[in-house]
N, C-alpha and C positions, 0 to 999 in steps of 0.2 A: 504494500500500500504506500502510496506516496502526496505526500499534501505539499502545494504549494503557500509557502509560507508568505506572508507579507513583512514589511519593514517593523513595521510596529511592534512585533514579536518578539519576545525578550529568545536568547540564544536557547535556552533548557526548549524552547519549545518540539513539539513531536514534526519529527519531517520525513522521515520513513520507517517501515517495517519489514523483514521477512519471516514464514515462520514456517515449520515443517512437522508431521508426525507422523510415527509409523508404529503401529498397529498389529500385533502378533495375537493370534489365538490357537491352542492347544487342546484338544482331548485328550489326554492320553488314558481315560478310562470313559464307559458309557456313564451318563448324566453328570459328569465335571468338566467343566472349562475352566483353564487357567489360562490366564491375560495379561500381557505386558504393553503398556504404552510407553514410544519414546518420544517427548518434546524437546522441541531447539526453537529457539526465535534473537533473532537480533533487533538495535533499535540503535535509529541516527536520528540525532538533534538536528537542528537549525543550523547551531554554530559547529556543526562538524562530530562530536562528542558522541562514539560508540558504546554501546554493550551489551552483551550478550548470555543467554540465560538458557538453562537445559532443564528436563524434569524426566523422573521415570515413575511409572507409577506402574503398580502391579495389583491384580484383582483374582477372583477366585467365584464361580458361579456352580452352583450344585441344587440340579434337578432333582425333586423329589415328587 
């Protein structure tokens, strides 16, 4: 995503994003799913200023 910024805008302001995830799902017995997500996303200011952030998160689903 990308905002065009104006003058007025102090530097901290939001002026781009990328982000990505990926998505894993596992049976490995009847009525269990086990689930991993991966997040990544970065972030640019105004005045140039990056960073970037990751997540994993893990889940567990059982049919009964």
């Amino acid at each position: 995503m990308l905002v065009t910024n104006v003058a007025a805008q102090p530097g901290s302001a939001f002026h781009m994003t990328n982000r990505w995830s990926l998505n894993l799902t596992w049976s490995p017995i009847p009525r269990v799913d086990l689930v991993s997500e991966f997040l990544f996303g970065n972030r640019i200011d105004k005045d140039g200023e990056k960073g970037a952030s990751s997540q994993l998160q893990l889940g567990t689903n059982f049919r009964f």
